[in-house]
C-alpha positions as CSV (number, residue, x, y, z in Angstrom):
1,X,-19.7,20.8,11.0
2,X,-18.2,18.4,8.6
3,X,-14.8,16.4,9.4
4,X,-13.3,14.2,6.7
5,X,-11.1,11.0,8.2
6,X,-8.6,9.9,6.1
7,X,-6.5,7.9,7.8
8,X,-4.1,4.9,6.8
9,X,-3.8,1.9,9.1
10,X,-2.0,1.8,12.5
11,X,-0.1,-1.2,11.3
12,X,-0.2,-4.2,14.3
13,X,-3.5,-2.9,15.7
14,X,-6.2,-1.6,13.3
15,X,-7.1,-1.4,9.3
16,X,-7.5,2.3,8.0
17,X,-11.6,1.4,8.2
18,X,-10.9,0.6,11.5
19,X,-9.5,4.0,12.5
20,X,-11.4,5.8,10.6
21,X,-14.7,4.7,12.0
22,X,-13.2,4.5,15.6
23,X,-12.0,7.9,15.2
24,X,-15.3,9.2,14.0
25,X,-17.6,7.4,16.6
26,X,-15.4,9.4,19.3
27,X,-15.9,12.6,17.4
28,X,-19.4,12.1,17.2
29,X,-19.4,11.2,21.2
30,X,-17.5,14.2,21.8
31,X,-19.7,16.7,19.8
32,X,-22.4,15.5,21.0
33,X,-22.3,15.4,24.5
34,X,-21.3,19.3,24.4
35,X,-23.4,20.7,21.6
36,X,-26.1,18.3,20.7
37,X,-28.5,20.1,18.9
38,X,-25.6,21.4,16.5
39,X,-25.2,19.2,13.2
40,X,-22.2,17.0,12.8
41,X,-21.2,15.0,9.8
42,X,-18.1,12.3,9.3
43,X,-17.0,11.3,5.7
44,X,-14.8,8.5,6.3
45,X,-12.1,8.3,3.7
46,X,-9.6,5.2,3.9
47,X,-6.5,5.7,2.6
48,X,-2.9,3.8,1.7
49,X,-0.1,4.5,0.2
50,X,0.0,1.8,-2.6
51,X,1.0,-1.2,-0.4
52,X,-0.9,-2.7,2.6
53,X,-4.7,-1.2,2.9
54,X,-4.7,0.3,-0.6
55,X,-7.6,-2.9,-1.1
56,X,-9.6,-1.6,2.1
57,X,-9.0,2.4,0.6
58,X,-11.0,0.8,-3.1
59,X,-13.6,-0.4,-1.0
60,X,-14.4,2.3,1.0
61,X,-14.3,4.4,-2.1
62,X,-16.8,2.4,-4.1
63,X,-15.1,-0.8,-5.7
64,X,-16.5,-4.1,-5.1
65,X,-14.3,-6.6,-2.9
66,X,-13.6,-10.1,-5.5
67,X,-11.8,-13.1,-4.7
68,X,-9.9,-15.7,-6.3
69,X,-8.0,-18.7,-5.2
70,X,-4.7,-18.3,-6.7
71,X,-1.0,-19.6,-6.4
72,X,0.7,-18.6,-3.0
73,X,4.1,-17.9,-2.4
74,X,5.1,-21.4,-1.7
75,X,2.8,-23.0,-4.2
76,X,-0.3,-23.8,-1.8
77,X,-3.7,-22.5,-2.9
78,X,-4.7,-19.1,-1.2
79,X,-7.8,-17.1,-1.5
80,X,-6.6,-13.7,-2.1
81,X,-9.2,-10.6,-2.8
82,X,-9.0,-7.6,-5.3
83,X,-11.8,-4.8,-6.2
84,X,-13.6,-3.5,-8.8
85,X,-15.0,-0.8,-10.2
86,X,-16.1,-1.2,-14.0
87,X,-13.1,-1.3,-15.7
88,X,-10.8,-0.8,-13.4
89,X,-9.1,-3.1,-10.9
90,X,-7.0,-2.7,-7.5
91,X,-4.8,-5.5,-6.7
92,X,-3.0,-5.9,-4.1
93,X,0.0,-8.0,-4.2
94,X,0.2,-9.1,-0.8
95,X,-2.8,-11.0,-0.8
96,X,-1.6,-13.7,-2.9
97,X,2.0,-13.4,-2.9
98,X,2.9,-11.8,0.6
99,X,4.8,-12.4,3.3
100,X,1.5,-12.4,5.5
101,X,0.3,-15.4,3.8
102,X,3.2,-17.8,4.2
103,X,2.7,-20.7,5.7
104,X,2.7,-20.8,9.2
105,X,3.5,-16.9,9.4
106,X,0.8,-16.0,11.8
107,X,1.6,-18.1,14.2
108,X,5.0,-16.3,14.3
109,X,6.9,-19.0,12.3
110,X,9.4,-16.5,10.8
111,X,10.7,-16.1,6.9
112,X,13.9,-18.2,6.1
113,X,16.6,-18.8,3.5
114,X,14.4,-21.8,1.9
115,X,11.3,-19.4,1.4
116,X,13.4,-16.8,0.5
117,X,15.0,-18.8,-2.9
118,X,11.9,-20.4,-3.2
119,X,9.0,-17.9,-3.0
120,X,6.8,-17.3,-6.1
121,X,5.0,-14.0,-7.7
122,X,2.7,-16.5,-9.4
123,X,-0.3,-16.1,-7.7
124,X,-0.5,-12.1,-8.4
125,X,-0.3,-13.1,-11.9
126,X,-3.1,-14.8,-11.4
127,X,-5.2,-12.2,-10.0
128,X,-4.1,-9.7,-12.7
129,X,-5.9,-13.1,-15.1
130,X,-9.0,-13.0,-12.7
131,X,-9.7,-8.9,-13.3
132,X,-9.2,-9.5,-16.7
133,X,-11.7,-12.2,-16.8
134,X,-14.1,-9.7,-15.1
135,X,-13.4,-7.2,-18.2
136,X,-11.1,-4.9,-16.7
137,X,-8.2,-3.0,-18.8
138,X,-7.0,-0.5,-16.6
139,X,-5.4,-2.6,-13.3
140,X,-3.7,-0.7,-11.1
141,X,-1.0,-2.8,-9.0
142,X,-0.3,-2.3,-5.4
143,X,3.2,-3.9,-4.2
144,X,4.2,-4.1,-0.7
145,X,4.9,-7.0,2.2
146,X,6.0,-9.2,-1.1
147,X,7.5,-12.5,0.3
148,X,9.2,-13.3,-3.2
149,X,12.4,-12.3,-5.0
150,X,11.8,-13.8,-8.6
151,X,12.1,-10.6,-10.3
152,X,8.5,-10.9,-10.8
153,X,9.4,-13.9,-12.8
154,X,6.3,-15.6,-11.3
155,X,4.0,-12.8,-12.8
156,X,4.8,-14.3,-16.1
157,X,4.0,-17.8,-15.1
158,X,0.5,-16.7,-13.9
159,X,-0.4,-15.1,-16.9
160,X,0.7,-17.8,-19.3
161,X,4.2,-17.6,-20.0
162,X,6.4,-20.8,-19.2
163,X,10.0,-20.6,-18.2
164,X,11.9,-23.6,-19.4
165,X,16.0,-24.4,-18.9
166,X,17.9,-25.8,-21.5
167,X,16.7,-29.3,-21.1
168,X,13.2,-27.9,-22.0
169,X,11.9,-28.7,-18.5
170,X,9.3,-26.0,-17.0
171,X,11.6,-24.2,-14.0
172,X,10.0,-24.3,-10.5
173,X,8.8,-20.6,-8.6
174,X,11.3,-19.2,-7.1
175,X,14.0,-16.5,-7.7
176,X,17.2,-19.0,-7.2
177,X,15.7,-21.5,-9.9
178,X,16.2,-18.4,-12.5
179,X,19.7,-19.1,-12.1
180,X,18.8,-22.4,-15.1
181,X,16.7,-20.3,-17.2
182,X,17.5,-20.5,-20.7
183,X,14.2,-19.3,-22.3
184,X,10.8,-18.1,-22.2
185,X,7.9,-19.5,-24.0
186,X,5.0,-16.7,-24.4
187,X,2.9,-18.5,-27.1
188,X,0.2,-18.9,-24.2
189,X,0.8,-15.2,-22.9
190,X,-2.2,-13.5,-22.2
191,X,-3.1,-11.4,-25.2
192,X,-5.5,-9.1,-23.7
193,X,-2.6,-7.5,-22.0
194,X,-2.5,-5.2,-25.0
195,X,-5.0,-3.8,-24.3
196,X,-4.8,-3.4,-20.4
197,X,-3.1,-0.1,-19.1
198,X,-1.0,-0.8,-15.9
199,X,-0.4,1.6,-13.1
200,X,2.9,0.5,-10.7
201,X,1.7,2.0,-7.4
202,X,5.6,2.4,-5.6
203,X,7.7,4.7,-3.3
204,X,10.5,2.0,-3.9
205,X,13.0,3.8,-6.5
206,X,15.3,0.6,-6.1
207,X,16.9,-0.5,-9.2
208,X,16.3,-4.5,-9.9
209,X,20.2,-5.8,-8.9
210,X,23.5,-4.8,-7.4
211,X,23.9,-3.8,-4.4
212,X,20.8,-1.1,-3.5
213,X,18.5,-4.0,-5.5
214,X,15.9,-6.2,-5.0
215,X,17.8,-9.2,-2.9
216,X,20.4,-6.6,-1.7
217,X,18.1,-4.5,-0.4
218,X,14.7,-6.5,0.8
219,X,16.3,-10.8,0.3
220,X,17.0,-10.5,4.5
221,X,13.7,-8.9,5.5
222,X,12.7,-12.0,3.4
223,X,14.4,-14.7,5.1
224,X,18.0,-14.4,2.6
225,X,21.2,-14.5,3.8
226,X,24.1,-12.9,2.9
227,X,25.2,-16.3,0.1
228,X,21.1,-16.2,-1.0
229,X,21.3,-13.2,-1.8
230,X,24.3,-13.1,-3.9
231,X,22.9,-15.8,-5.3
232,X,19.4,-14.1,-6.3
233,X,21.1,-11.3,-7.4
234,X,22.7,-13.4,-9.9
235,X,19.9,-15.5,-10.7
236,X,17.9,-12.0,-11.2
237,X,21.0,-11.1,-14.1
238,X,20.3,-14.4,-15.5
239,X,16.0,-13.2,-15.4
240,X,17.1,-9.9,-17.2
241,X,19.7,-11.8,-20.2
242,X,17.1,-14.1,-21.1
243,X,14.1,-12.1,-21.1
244,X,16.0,-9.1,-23.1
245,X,17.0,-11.8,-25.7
246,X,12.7,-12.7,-25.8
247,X,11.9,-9.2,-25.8
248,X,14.4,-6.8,-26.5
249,X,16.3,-4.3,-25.3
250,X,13.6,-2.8,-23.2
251,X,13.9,-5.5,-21.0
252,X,17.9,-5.0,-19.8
253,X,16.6,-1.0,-19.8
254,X,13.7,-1.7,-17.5
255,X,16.0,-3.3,-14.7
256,X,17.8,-0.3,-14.1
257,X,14.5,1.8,-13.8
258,X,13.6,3.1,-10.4
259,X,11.1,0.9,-9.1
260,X,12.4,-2.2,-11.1
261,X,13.5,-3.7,-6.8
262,X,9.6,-2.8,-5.5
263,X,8.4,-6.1,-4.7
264,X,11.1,-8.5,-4.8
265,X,11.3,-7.4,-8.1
266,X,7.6,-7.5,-9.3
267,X,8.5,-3.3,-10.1
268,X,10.4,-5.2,-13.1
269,X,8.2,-6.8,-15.0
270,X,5.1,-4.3,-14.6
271,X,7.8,-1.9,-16.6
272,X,9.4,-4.2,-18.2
273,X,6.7,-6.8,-20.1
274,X,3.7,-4.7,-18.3
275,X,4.6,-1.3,-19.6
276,X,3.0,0.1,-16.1
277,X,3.5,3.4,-15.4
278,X,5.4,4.1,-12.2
279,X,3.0,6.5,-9.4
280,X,3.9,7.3,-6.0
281,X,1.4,5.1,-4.4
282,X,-0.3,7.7,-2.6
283,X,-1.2,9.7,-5.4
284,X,-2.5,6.6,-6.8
285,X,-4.9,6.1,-4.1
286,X,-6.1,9.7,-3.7
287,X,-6.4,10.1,-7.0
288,X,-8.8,6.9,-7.0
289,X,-10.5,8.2,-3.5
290,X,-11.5,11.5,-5.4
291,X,-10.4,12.6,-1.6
292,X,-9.3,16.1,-3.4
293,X,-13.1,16.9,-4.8
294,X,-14.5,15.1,-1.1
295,X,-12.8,17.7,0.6
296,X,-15.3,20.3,-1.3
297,X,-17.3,22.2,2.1
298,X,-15.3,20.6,5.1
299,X,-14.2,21.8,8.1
300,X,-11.6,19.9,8.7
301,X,-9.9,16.8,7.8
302,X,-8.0,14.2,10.2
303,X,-5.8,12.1,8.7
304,X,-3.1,10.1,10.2
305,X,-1.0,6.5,11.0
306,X,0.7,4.5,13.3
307,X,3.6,6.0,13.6
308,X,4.3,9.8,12.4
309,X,8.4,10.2,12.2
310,X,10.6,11.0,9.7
311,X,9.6,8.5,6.9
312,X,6.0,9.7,7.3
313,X,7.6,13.6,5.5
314,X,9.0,11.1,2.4
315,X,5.7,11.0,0.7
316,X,3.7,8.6,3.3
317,X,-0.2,9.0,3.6
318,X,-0.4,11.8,6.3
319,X,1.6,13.9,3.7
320,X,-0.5,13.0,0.7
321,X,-3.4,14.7,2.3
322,X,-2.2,17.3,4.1
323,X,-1.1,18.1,0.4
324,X,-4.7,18.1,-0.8
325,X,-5.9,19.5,1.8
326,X,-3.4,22.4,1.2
327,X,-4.6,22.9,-2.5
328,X,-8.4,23.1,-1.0
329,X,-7.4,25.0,2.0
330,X,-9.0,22.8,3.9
331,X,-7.4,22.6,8.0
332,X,-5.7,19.6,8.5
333,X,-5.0,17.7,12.1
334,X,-3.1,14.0,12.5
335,X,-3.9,11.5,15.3
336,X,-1.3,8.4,15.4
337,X,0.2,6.0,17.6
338,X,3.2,7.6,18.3
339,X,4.9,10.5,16.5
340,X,8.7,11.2,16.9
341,X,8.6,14.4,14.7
342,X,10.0,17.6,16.2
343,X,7.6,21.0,16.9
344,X,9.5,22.7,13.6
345,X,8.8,19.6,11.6
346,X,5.0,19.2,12.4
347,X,4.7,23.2,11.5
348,X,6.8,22.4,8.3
349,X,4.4,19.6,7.4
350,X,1.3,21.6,7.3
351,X,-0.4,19.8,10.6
352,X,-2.1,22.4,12.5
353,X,-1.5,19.9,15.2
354,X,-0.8,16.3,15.6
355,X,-2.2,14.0,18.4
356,X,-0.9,10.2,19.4
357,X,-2.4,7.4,21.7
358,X,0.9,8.0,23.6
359,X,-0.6,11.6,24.4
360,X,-3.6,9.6,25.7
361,X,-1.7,6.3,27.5
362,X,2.3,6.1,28.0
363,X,3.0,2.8,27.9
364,X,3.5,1.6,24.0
365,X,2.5,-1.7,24.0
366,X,-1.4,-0.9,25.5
367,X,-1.4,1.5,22.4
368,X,-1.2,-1.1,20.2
369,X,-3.1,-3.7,22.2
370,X,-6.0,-0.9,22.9
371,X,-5.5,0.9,19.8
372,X,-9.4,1.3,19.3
373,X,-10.9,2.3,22.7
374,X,-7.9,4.9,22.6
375,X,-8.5,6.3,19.4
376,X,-12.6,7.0,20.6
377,X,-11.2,9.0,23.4
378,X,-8.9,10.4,21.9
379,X,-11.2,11.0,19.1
380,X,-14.2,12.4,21.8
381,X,-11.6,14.8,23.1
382,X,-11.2,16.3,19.5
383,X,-15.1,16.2,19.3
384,X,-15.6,18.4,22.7
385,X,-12.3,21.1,21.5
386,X,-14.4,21.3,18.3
387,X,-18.0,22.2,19.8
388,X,-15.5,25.2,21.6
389,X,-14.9,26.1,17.9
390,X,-18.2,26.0,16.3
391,X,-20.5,28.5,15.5
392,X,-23.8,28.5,13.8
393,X,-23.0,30.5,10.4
394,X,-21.0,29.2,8.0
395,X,-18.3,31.8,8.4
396,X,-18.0,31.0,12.1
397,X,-17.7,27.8,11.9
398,X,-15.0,27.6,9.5
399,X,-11.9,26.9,10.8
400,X,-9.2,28.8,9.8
401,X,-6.3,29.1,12.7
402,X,-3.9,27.2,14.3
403,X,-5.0,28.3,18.0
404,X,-8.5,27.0,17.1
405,X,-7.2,23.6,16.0
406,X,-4.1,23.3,19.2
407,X,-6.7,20.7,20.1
């Protein structure tokens, strides 16, 4: 029998690798212990949906982890990582300019209105500069848990461009100091952007201002209050003015593009001065995963995240491979931490049947302490339903109904 896992992250307690190879040692356990002279294979498949984790789902599908100490949010040095795979990078954004690698931030010092004006895209410039150092021309860019709202302002600055006010003084990061911009000096822009083919890897369909915009929208999960973010907003219409005068047109276009808000505004200039083209970010990451072609002879395929509900049917991983999993008509389960979906959604979704830690133990906060050792029984009860289920031909062992998989 061979099970695909292609889970995302249960976000707070494990890394999609994580649940993918806790998951599978519990399958193998629970296989095992019932049928063990009958064959049993995992491929473990990472997955993300363009933000957090899509760096660990490029890994685990054959890029090679790089690192680079770039510009962080604040201005302080950080060590961020992207991947390779010939000519083709993953980056992503939250490992140089995220919220996670704030100052202070893991030790539960919060976001707040100074980091919220202040906060710079300037190091994920840099680590588009880095993969194009390493000869890559086809980048494609994550964006997600963004601590900034420079309108992606600080992507410019990390890729050569210099943002002066009209003294001629070189502005500061930051999204409020756009507010004195009065022009943009590219004669140090990095030219091998022409050449370089840009994939914007977003859900978000936010416009760049007003009020469902970048600092509207995502300034107070940033630290901005209700005067910061009128205040970036405006700033942001100041960005948009000056760099369509640099430009042209394109530029006062782009900010009313869906996607031009993902990222405190990064969305903006990948369309704008990037010319990326806008994915859904998980069809981004399957596509990269090959999951569809991986699927090619399994049984079954388990995919899953921390918490199934109503967001998860918007185009969230679990949905993404159900999807292809569909078009191979391959089965498809779910395991999560909790799911708050209704019996008529779950059928509607395509999950022969979804299973959740909560199933397992009650209380919510062991779930997420214990995530692991939970998962591997939960994943050794899957393992023991499926020896029930296997047979020793082929034919018998595919599994093809719903009652089979009511694991």
């Amino acid at each position: 029998m061979r099970v695909v896992i292609a889970p995302d992250k249960f976000k707070g307690s494990l890394s999609a690798p994580e649940v993918a190879s806790r998951l599978a040692s519990g399958l193998r356990s629970g296989f095992a212990a019932k049928n063990p002279g009958e064959g049993f294979e995992a491929t473990l498949i990472p997955v993300a949906d363009g933000g957090e984790g899509t760096l660990d789902a490029a890994v685990g599908s054959g890029f090679t982890r790089r690192s680079a100490t770039v510009t962080g949010p604040l201005g302080e040095p950080v060590t961020a990582e992207f991947a390779v795979r010939g000519g083709e990078a993953v980056i992503e954004m939250a490992a140089a300019s995220g919220l996670a690698v704030l100052p202070g931030f893991g030790d539960g010092t919060a976001p707040n209105p100074a980091t919220a004006q202040s906060a710079t895209s300037q190091g994920t410039g840099e680590l588009i500069r880095a993969a194009l150092d390493l000869g890559c021309r086809h980048i494609i860019l994550g964006v997600g848990g963004s601590a900034n709202t420079d309108g992606g302002a600080g992507v410019l600055q990390g890729l050569g461009a210099v943002l002066l006010d009209a003294d001629g003084r070189e502005l500061p990061g930051g999204g409020a100091a756009l507010a004195r911009l009065d022009r943009i000096d590219f004669s140090n822009f990095d030219v091998r952007l022409e050449a370089t083919e840009f994939v914007l890897a977003s859900d978000v369909d936010n416009p760049l201002l007003g009020r469902t915009g970048a600092a509207a929208i995502f300034g107070p999960q940033k630290g901005a209050t209700a005067d910061d973010v009128a205040t970036l907003d405006a700033a942001l219409a100041r960005f948009v003015e000056v760099l369509a005068a640099e430009i042209g047109p394109e530029a006062r276009d782009a900010a009313s593009a869906p996607g031009a808000g993902a990222a405190g505004g990064v969305g903006y200039i990948a369309i704008a001065a990037l010319h990326a083209a806008r994915r859904p970010g998980i069809d981004v990451v399957l596509e990269f995963t090959e999951l569809e072609g991986r699927l090619a002879g399994a049984d079954l395929v388990i995919t899953g995240e921390g918490s199934l509900d109503e967001q998860s049917l918007l185009g969230k991983t679990p949905m993404g491979v159900a999807r292809a999993a569909a078009r191979t008509g391959t089965p498809v389960i779910a395991v999560c931490g909790r799911s708050t979906l209704s019996p008529e959604q779950l059928s509607e979704s395509g999950f022969e049947s979804v299973h959740a830690l909560t199933d397992v133990e009650a209380n919510v906060a062991k779930c997420i302490a214990e995530a692991g050792p939970l998962l591997e029984e939960l994943g050794r009860h899957i393992g023991v339903r499926l020896t029930e289920i296997s047979a020793s031909t082929q034919d018998a062992a595919r599994i093809d109904t719903k009652e089979h998989l009511n694991v």
